[in-house]
C-alpha positions in Angstrom: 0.0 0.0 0.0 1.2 3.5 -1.1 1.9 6.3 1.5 -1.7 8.0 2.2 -1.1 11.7 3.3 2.4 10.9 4.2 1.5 7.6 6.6 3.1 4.3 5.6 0.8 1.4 4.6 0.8 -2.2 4.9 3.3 -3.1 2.2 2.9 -5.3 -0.9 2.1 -8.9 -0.3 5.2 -12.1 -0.9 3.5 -13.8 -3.2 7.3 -15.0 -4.3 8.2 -16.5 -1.1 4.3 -17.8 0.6 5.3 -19.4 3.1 7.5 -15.6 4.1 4.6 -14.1 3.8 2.5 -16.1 5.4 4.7 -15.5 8.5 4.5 -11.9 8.4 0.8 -11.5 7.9 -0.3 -14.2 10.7 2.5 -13.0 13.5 0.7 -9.8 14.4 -2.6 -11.1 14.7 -1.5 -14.0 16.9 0.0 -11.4 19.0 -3.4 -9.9 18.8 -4.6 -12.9 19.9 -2.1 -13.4 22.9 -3.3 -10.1 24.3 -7.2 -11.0 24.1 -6.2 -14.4 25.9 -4.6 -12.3 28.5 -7.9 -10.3 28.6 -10.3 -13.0 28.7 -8.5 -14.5 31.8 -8.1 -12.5 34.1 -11.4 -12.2 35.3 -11.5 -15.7 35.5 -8.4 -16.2 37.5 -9.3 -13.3 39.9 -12.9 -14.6 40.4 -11.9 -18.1 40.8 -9.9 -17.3 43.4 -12.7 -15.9 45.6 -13.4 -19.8 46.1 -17.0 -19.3 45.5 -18.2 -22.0 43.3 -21.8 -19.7 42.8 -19.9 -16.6 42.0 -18.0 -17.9 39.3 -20.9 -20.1 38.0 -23.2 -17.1 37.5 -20.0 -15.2 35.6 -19.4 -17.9 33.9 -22.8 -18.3 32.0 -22.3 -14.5 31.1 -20.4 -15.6 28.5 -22.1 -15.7 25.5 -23.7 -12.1 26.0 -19.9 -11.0 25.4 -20.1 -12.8 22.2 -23.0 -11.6 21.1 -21.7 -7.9 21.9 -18.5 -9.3 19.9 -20.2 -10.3 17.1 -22.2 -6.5 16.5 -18.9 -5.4 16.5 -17.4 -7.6 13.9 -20.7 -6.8 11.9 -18.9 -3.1 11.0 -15.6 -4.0 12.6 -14.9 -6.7 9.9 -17.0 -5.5 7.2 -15.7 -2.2 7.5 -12.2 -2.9 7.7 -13.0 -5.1 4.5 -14.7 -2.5 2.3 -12.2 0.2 3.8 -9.2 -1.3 2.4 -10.8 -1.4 -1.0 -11.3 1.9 -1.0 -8.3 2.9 0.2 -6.4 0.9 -2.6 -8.7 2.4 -5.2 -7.7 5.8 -3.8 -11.1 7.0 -2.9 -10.2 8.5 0.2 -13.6 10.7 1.0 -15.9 7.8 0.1 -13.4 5.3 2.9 -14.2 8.8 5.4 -17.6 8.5 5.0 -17.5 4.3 5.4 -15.4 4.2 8.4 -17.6 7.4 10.5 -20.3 5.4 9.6 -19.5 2.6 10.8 -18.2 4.1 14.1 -21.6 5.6 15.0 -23.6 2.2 13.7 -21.5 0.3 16.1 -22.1 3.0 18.9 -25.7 2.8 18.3 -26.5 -0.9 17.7 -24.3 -1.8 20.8 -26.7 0.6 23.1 -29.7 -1.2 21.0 -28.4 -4.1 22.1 -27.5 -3.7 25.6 -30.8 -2.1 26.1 -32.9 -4.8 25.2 -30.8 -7.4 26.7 -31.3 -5.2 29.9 -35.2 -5.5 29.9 -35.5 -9.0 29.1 -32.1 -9.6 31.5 -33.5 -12.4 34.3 -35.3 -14.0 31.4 -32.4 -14.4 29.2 -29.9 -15.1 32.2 -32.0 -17.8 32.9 -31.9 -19.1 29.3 -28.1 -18.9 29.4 -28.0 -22.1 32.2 -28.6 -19.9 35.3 -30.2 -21.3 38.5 -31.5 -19.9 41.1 -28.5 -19.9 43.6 -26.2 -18.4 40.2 -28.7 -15.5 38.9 -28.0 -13.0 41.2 -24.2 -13.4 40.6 -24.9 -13.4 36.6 -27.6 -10.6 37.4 -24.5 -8.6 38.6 -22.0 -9.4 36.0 -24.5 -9.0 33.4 -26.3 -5.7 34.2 -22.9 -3.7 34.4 -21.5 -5.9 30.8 -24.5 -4.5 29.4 -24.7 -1.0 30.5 -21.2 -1.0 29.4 -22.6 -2.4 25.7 -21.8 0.7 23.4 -18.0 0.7 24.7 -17.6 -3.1 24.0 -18.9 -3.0 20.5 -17.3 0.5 19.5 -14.0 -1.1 20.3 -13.8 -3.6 17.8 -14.5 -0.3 15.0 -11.0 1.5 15.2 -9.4 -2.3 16.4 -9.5 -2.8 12.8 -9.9 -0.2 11.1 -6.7 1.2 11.7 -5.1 -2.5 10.1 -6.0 -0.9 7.1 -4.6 2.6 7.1 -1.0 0.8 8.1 -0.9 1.0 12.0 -1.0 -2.4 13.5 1.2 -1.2 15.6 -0.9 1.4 17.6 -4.1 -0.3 16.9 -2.5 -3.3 19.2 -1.4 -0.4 21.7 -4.9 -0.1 22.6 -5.4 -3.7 23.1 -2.8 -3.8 25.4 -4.2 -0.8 27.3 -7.6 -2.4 27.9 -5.9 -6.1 28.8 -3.4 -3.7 31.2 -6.5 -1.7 33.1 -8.4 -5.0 33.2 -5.7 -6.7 35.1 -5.1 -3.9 37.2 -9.0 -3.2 38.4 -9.7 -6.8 38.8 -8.0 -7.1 42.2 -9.3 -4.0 43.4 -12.9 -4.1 42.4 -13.6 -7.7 43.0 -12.8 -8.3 46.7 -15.6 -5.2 47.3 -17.8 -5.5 44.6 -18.2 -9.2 43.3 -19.3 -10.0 40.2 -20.1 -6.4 39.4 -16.4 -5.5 40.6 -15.1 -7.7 37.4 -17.9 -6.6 34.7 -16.4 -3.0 36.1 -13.1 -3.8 35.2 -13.9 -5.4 32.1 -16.0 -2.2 30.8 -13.5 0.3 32.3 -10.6 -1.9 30.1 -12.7 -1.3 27.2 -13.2 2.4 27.5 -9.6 2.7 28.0 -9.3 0.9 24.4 -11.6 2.7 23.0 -10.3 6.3 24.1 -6.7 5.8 23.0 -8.0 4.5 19.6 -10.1 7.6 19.1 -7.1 10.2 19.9 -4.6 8.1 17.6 -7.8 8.4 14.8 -8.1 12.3 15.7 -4.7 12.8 15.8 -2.7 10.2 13.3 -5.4 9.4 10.3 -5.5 10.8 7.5 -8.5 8.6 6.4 -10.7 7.6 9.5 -13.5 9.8 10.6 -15.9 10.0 13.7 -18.1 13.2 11.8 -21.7 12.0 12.4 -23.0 9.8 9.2 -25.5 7.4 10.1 -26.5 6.4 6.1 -24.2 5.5 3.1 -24.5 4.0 -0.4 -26.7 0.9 -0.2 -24.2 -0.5 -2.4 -21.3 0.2 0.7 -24.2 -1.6 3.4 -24.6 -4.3 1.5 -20.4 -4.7 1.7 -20.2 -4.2 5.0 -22.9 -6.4 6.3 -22.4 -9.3 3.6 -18.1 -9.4 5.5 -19.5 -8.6 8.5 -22.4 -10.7 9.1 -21.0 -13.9 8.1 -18.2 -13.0 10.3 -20.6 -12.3 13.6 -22.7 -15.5 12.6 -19.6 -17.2 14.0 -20.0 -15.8 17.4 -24.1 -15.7 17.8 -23.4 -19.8 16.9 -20.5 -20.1 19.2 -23.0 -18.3 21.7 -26.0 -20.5 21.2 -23.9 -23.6 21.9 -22.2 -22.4 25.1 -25.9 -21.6 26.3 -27.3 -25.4 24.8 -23.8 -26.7 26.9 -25.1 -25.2 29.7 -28.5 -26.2 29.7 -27.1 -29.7 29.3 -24.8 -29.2 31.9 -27.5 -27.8 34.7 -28.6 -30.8 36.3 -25.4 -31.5 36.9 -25.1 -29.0 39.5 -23.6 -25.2 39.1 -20.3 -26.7 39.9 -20.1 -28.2 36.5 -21.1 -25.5 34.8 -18.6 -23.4 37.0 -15.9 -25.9 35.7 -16.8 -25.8 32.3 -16.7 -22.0 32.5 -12.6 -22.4 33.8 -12.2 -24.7 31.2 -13.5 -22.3 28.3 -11.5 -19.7 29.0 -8.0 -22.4 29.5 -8.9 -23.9 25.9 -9.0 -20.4 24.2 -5.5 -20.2 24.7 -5.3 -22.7 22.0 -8.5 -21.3 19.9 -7.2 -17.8 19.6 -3.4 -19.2 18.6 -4.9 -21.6 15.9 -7.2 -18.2 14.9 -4.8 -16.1 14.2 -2.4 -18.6 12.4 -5.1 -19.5 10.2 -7.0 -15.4 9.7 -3.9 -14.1 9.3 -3.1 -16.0 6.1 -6.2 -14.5 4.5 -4.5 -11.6 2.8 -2.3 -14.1 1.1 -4.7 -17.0 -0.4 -6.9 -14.0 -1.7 -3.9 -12.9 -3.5 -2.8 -15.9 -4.9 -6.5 -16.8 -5.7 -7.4 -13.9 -7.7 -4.1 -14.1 -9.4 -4.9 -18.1 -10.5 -2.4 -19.5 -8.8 -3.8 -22.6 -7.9 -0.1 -24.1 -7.5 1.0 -21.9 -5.4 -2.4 -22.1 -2.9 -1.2 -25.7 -3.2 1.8 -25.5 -2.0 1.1 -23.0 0.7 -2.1 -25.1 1.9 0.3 -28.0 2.6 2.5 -26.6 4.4 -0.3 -24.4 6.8 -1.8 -27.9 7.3 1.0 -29.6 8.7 1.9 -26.3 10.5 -1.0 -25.6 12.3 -1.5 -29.4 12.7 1.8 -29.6 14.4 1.1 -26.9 16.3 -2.3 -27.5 17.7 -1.2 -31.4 18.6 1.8 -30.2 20.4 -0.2 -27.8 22.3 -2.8 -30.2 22.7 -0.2 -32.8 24.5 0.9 -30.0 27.0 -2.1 -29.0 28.0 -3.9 -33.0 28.7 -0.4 -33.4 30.3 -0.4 -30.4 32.5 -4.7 -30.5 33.1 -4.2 -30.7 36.8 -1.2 -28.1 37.4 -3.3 -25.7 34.8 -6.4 -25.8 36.7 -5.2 -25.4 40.1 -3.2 -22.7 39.0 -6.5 -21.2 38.2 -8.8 -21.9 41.2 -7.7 -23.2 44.7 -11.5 -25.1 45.0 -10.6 -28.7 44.6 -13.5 -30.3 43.9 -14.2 -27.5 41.0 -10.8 -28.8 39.7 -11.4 -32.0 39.9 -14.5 -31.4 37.3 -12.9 -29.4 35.4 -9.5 -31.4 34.8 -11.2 -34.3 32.6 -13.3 -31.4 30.8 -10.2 -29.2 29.7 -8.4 -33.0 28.1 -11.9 -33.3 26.3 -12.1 -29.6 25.3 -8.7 -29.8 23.6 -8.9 -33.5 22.2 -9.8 -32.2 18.9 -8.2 -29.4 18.7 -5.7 -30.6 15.3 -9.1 -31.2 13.3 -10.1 -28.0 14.5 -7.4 -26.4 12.9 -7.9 -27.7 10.1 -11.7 -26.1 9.9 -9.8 -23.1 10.6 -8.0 -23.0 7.7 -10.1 -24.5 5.3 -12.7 -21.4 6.3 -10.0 -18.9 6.1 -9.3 -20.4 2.3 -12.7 -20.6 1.3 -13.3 -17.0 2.6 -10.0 -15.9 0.5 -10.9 -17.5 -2.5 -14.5 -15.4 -2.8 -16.4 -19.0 -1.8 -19.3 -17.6 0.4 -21.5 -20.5 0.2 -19.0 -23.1 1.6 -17.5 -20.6 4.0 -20.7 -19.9 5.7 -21.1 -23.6 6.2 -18.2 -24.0 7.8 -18.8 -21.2 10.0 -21.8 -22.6 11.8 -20.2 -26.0 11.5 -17.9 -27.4 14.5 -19.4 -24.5 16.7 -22.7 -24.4 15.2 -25.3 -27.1 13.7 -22.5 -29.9 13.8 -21.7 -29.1 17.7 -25.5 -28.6 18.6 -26.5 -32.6 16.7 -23.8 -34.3 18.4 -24.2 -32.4 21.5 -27.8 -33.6 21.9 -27.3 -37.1 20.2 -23.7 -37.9 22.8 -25.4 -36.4 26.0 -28.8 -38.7 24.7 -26.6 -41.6 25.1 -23.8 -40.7 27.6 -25.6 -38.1 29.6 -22.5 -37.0 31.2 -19.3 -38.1 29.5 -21.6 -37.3 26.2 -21.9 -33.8 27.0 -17.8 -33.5 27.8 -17.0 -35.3 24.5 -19.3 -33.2 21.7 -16.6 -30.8 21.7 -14.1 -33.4 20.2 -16.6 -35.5 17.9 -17.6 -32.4 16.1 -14.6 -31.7 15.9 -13.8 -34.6 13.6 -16.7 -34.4 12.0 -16.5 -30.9 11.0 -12.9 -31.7 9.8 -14.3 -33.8 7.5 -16.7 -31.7 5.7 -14.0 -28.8 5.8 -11.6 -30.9 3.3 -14.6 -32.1 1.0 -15.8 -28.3 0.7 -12.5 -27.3 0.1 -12.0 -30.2 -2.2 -15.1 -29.5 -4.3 -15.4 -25.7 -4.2 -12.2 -24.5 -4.3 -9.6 -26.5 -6.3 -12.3 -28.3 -8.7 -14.3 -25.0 -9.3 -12.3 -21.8 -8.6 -14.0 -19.4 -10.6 -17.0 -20.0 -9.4 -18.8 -20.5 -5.7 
């Protein structure tokens, strides 16, 4: 990318040397990823360490309300950033003003929609999620302050990436680090007085942070981005931004809707199960959000070689992600079934919440090599302009796949069923992944 008003872009793509290039595009957003892990656990460690089994039950089956809030964000996060850098290449600088204000106010807005509804229907929906009556006032606390805090969450995830594509990783990374940094900071402070509410503080305050070093860097640093009001644009740029950014959040809502189906499952079990499985979430997306941005952060690179015909090249690069990212999620995957018990405990001092949750994180991460392989199989279909097979796999080993075995395992193995879904759709979903690649990608790539 070409110097915009005298700031450096991202620089050309290798598409001599893949495998280079590959490298350089993935690194940053796994360090991107390192940083959210580091985000996502520290209210669970703090928490856990209370002792309370109820407290971090009723956090725990907060969860998917943060994804959902995630996933309005990636509606005009991603699909912004996606038609942005298009404009930006094609050098229509007022048109990528107008798209990225827009988008900044959409996010603003929807995320209060959000929150606000969420908030009137709140014991309903906690309640839906796999609360009980012993967890809902913890999740009622957690919750209520998560969602008045709604518009801060989802405006983060605008600047977050739409910085990427004006050439400054660097600082939109900054303001990662600031939120993890505040997080950490508040969580021992707020929690010991304050509870649940104390880490939904924190967690909010962290993302305000982000989200008010990301706007001075925009005021002061782009020469692109905007935050002038603009709450319509070309139905042409809509249809972009939610066409990216939709099939990106569906992702999330499906990841959601399982979590609160595992849950549900998981309920007569006793809240100490699903305060285990809650631990146990958060330990295995050490190993998601690696795998994630090892596989995303090749994106740039297939799309290139795709729409250059290169099948040979795709090839060649594809083999050697595959036994890269396989490599790397077994080896992580034999670390962590190794280390369960150390990992746990490290976490929470409750024994017999760590002595639930030690077989559930070696089920969790069982699959986790035919998970990778989804990954990247999504990431090349995505690339390659195949939105049919792409979607599929996107409500596949998190979504319909997950939900069938889920309810057909725990049908036969109530229990153990319920801890092995995880890993059987994760096979499953494997499959499908290399016939869809197989079939729309290599046999047919002009077409979807």
């Amino acid at each position: 990318m070409e110097k915009i008003n005298g700031k450096k872009g991202s620089g050309r793509l290798d598409a001599e040397n893949p495998v280079s290039g590959y490298f350089r595009l993935s690194l940053p957003v796994v360090l991107g990823s390192i940083v959210t892990i580091v985000y996502n656990l520290a209210d669970t460690y703090f928490i856990a360490r209370t002792g309370d089994e109820l407290l971090v039950a009723g956090v725990s089956v907060c969860a998917p309300v943060f994804m959902i809030l995630m996933a309005f964000g990636n509606i005009f996060g991603q699909g912004g950033s996606s038609l942005l850098s298009r404009l930006l290449g094609a050098k229509r600088l007022a048109e990528a003003a107008r798209v990225s204000a827009f988008c900044f106010w959409a996010a603003l807005i929807s995320g209060a929609a959000v929150g606000g509804l969420l908030l009137v229907f709140r014991d309903p929906f906690l309640l839906l999620l796999g609360s009980s009556g012993n967890t809902l006032p913890y999740a009622r606390e957690y919750g209520t302050v998560l969602l008045l805090g709604a518009p801060l969450i989802v405006v983060s995830f605008i600047h977050m990436n739409l910085l990427r594509c004006e050439g400054m990783p660097q600082l939109s990374m900054a303001g990662t680090i600031i939120g993890a940094v505040v997080n950490v900071i508040l969580d021992p402070l707020l929690i010991p007085g304050m509870g649940a509410a104390g880490a939904a503080a924190a967690t909010v305050i962290g993302y305000a942070c982000t989200d008010l070093f990301l706007l001075a860097v925009v005021l002061r640093r782009s020469a692109v981005l905007s935050i002038r009001p603009v709450l319509k644009i070309e139905a042409g740029f809509l249809k972009d931004i939610l066409f990216i950014g939709v099939t990106a959040a569906i992702t999330n809502i499906a990841s959601s809707l399982c979590t609160i189906l595992m849950n549900q499952k998981l309920l007569p079990f006793g809240d100490g199960r699903i305060a285990a499985m809650g631990i146990v979430l958060k330990v295995t997306m050490i190993v998601q959000m690696i795998l994630v941005g090892f596989s995303f952060g090749g994106v740039p690179l297939f799309g290139y070689l795709s729409g250059a015909g290169e099948q040979d090249r795709i090839r060649k690069l594809l083999r050697f992600c595959l036994c890269f990212l396989s490599a790397l999620a077994l080896g992580m995957t034999c670390v962590l079934i190794a280390a369960a018990g150390p990992v746990i405990r490290a976490i929470t001092p409750d024994p017999v919440l760590a002595e639930a949750a030690v077989p559930m994180l070696r089920w969790q991460v069982s699959g986790s090599v035919f998970a990778a392989v989804v990954m990247l199989m999504t990431c090349l279909c995505q690339a390659s302009g195949k939105a049919l097979p792409a979607l599929i796999l996107s409500l596949s080993r998190q979504g319909v796949v997950y939900a069938a075995v889920l309810l057909a395992a725990s049908a036969l193995w109530p229990y153990d069923g319920i801890l092995a879904s995880q890993c059987i759709s994760d096979v499953l979903s494997a499959a499908l992944a290399l016939l869809l690649a197989r079939r729309f990608v290599f046999r047919n790539p002009a077409g979807s």
